[in-house]
N, C-alpha and C positions, 0 to 999 in steps of 0.2 A: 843883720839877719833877724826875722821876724818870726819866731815862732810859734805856730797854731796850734791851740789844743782841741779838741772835739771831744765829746760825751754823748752816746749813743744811749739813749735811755727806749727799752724796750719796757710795753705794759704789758701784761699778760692778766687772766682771769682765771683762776682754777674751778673748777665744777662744784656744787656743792658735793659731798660723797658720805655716807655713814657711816655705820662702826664696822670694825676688821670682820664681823658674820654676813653682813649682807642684808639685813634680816628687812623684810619689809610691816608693817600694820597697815590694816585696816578693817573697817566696820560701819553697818549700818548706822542710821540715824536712830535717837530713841522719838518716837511718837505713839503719845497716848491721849485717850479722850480722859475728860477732868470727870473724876468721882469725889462727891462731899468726902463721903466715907473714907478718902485713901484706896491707895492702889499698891500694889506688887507685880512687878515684872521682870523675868528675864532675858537678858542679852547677852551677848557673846562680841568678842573679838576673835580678827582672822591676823595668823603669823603666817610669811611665808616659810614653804619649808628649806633652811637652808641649805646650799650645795658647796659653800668654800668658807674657811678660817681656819683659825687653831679651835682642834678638836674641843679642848678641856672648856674653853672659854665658851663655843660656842653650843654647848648642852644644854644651858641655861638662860632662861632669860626670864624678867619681871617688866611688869606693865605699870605705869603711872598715871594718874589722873588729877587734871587741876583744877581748883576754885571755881574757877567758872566767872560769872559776871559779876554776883557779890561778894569777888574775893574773899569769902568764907565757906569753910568746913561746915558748920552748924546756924541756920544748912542752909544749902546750894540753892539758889532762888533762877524761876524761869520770870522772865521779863513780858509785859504788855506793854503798862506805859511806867513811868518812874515809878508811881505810888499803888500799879495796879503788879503783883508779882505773886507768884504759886510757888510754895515746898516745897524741896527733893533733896534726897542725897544719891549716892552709889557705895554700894557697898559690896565687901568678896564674898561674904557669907548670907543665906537667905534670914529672915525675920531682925534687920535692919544690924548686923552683926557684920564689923570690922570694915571701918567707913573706907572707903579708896582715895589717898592721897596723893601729892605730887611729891616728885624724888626729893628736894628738898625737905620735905616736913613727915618723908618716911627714913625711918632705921631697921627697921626689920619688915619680914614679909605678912607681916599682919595686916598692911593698909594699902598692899599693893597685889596684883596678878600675878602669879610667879609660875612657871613650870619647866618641862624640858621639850627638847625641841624633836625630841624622837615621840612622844607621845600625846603632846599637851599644847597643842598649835592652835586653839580653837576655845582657850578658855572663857566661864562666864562669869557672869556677876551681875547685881541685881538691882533693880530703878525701885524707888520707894518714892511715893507719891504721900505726902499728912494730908492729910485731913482737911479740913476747911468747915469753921464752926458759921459762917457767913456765907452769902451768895457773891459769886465772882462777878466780875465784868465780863460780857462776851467776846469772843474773838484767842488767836494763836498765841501762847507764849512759849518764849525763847530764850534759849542759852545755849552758849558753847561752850562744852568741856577741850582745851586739848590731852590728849593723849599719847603718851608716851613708850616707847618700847626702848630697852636696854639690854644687851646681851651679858651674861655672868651673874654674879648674883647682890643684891642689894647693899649688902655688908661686908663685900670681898671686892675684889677685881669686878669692875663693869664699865663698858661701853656704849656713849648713844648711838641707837641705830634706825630708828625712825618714827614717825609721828603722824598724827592726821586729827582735823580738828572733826568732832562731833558732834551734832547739831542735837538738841533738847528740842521739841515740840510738845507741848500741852493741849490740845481744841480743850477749851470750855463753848458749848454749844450754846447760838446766840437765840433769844426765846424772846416773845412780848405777846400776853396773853389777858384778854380784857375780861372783865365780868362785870354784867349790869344790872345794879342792885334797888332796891327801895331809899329812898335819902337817908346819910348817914349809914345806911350798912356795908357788912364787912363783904372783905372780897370771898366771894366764894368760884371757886372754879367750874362748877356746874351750872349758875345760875348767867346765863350770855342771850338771857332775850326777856323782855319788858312790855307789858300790855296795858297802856292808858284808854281805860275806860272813861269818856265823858260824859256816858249816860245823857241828859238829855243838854245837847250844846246848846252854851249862851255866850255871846261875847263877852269877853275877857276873862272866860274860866279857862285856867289852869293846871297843869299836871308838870308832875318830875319823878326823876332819880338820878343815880350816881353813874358814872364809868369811873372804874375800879383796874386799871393797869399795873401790869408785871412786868418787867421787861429786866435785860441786862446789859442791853446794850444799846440803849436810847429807844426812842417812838416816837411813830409819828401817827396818829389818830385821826380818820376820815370817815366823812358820815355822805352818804347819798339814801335822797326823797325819791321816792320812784315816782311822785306826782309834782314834783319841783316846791317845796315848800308850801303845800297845799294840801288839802283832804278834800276827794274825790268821791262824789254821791254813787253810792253800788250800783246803782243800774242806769244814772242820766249823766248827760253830759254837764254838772253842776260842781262846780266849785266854793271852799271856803278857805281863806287865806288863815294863815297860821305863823306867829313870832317864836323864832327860837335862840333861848339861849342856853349859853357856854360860860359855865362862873361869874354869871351876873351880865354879860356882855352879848349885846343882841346880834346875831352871825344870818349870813342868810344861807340858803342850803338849796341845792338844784340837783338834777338826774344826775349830773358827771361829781364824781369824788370832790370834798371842799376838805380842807384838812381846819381840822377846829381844836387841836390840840397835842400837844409833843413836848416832849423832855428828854434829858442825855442822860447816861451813863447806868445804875443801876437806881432801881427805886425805890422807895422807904418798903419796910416788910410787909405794910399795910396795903403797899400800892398805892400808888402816886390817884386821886381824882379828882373828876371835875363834871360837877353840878350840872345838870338840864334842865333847865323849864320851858315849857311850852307853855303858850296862851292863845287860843282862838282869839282868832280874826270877826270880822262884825258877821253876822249872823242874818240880819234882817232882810227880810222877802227873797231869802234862801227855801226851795224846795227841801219839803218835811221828808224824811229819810234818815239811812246812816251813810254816814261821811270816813274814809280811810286815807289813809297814809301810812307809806311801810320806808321805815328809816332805818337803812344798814351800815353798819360801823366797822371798820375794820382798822384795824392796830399792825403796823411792822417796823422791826429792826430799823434803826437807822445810823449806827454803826457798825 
């Protein structure tokens, strides 16, 4: 007689579920534009309001907050790239008073949200932006806090009951701004246009000055001839060819945009430049007059 045994093995999956209140979180995202100065703002989180639990337990509850990317308290960094990162923390109280922690590294309600659930569904707390003694890189930075909600109180009886991750947004606004100076001079922001005088033209006389760029988030530098690298006699159909150069390097230059210079990321305080010289072309049995050329530069972002 041959006896069979079976084993029914049933799988099942239970729901995730929360704590005995019910209680739900959630909240906006923080998004602020970048101030050198630092910044101060307020935010708020939303509880829902509960309708079932034990009463005692469920009057109460504290909020949590965690590290963030640089798994550090002091302080909480928003990300660009690895080495490009902006200051913050969160704190309960305004003027950067009682930093907000995760349940782990709180024991009392000094580092956490805490209130009741008949009155105080809607608590805030405050984004602190440092300062910044230097010029950023352009572009979004980011971190996520998550956030925690727990019903009862910090140091007694409590339950988790829900969470939601919060997104950090920084803009530092991206800029590249030129100025065109006399050789060797500083960048000035007013000064964005240059007028060579050749007084009476000879072959192979010469003029310069500098481009003087700003930027934060890279550049890329284009120049357009309105007479295609040429100076055009004011009143006759007469031409005189003209060589130009870009930090020693002879470039040619035509009506459509030529890009004659570009660099990444942020640039010395000085501003990043780069040297022009022009030299007239041959001259001889050229119609007597004045001769023009109008050269326009324009500088953008290129991150």
């Amino acid at each position: 007689m041959k006896l069979i045994y079976s084993l029914v093995l049933f799988l099942s999956t239970l729901a995730a579920i929360g704590g005995p209140c019910n209680f739900t979180i959630s909240g906006a995202p923080i998004v602020e534009n970048f101030i050198p100065t630092g910044l101060d703002a307020t935010y708020s989180v939303n509880i829902s309001d509960p309708s079932t639990g034990p009463n005692n337990l469920c009057r109460r509850y504290f909020v949590t907050f965690s590290k963030g990317s640089a798994n550090t308290y002091s302080n909480r960094k928003a990300f660009l790239t690895g080495s490009d990162t902006l200051d913050y923390n969160l704190y309960k109280r305004s003027n950067q008073r009682r930093l907000l922690k995760d349940f782990a590294d709180s024991n009392n309600n000094s580092s956490v949200l805490n209130g009741r659930t008949d009155r105080d569904l809607n608590p805030t707390f405050y984004f602190y932006l440092f300062p910044e003694a230097s010029d950023k890189r352009g572009g979004t930075y980011s971190d996520t806090i998550l956030v925690s909600l727990y019903s009862g109180r910090i140091n007694r009886t409590n339950f988790f009951e829900d969470s939601f991750n919060m997104n950090v947004n920084i803009n530092v606004p991206k800029y590249a701004n030129v100025s065109l100076v006399e050789r060797n001079g500083a960048y000035d922001e007013f000064d964005t246009s240059q007028f060579i005088d050749f007084s009476t033209l000879t072959t192979g006389e010469s003029g310069s000055f500098d481009v003087r760029i700003k930027s934060n988030a890279g550049y890329s530098l284009s120049i357009v001839s309105q007479n295609g690298n040429k100076m055009k006699h004011l009143t006759q159909n007469s031409f005189i060819d003209y060589q130009f150069f870009v930090d020693g390097n002879l470039q040619s230059v035509s009506n459509s945009p030529t890009v004659i210079g570009s660099g990444v990321g942020i640039t010395p305080a000085a501003g990043s430049v780069h040297q022009i010289d022009i030299v007239v072309g041959n001259v001889a049995n050229k119609l007597s007059g004045a001769y023009r050329d109008n050269l326009t530069l324009t500088v953008t972002t290129t991150e």
